[in-house]
N, C-alpha and C positions, 0 to 999 in steps of 0.2 A: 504494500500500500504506500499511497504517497502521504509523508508526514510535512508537515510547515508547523512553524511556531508562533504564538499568539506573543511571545516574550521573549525578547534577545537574551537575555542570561541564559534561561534555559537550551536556548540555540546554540548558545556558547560553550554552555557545558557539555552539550551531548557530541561535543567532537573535540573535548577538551579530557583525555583521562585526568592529568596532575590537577588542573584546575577545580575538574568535578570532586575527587576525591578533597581535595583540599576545603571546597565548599560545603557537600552533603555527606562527607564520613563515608568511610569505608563501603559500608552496608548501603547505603542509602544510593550513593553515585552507583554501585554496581548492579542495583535492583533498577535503578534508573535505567542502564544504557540494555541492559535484560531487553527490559519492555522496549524500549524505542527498535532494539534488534528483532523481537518476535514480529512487532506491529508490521516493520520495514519488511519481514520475511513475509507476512499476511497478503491473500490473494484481495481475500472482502474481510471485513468486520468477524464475519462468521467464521471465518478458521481460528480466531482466538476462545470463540464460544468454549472452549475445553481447553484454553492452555493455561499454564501456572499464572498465578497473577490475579482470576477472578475477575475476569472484565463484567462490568456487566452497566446498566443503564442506570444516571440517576432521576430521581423522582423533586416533584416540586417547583420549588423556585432555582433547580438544576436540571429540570427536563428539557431534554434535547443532549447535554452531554452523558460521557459514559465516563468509567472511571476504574483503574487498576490499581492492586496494591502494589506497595514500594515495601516501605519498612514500617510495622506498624504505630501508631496509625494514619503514616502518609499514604495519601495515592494520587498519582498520577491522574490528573485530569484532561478527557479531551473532547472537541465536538467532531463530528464529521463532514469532509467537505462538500458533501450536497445541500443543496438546497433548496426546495424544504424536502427535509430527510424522507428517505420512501416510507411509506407506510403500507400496509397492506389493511383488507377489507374489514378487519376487526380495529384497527389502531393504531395495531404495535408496529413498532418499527424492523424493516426488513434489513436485518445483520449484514445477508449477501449481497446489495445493492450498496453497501459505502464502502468505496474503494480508497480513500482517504481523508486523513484527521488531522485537526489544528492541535495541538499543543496548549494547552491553555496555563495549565499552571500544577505547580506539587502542594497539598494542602491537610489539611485533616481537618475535614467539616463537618464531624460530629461532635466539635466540642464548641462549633458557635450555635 
């Protein structure tokens, strides 16, 4: 899939190893470029549906993006680059229709 960044740091870091480790620790920088490698390996959305990580859709005043873990409880945040996202006849959104995601940001939004 094709990745872009909603944020120059994190653009920065994902092709920066010293840099990244120096910013997000060990764990964190290496769970980071994981994901960016699996996402980058991904044909659609849908072939992460089952990989490490836990991708999955958020709900709310975050619908529309999806979100993977890092280290917990970071996770990677992203949207996908169509628009407006396929949906199918129930709602939900079609995994195998987004062929690439923005980057938005690393957070832990269960504690605001």
């Amino acid at each position: 899939m094709n990745i872009t960044f909603n944020d120059k740091e994190l653009e920065q870091l994902a092709h920066d190893d010293r840099k990244r480790a120096a910013k997000m620790g060990k764990v964190r920088a290496k769970k980071y470029k994981q994901r960016l490698d699996d996402i980058s390996a991904a044909i659609t959305l849908a072939d992460l549906a089952e990989a490490p990580g836990k991708y999955h859709e958020l709900i709310e005043n975050r619908k529309g993006q999806w979100a993977c873990d890092l280290d917990q409880p970071y996770r990677l945040i992203f949207r996908p680059h169509e628009s407006p996202i396929p949906i199918n006849p129930h709602g939900g959104y079609i995994w195998s229709e987004i062929r690439g995601v923005e980057i938005l940001e690393i957070d832990n939004y269960h504690k605001k």
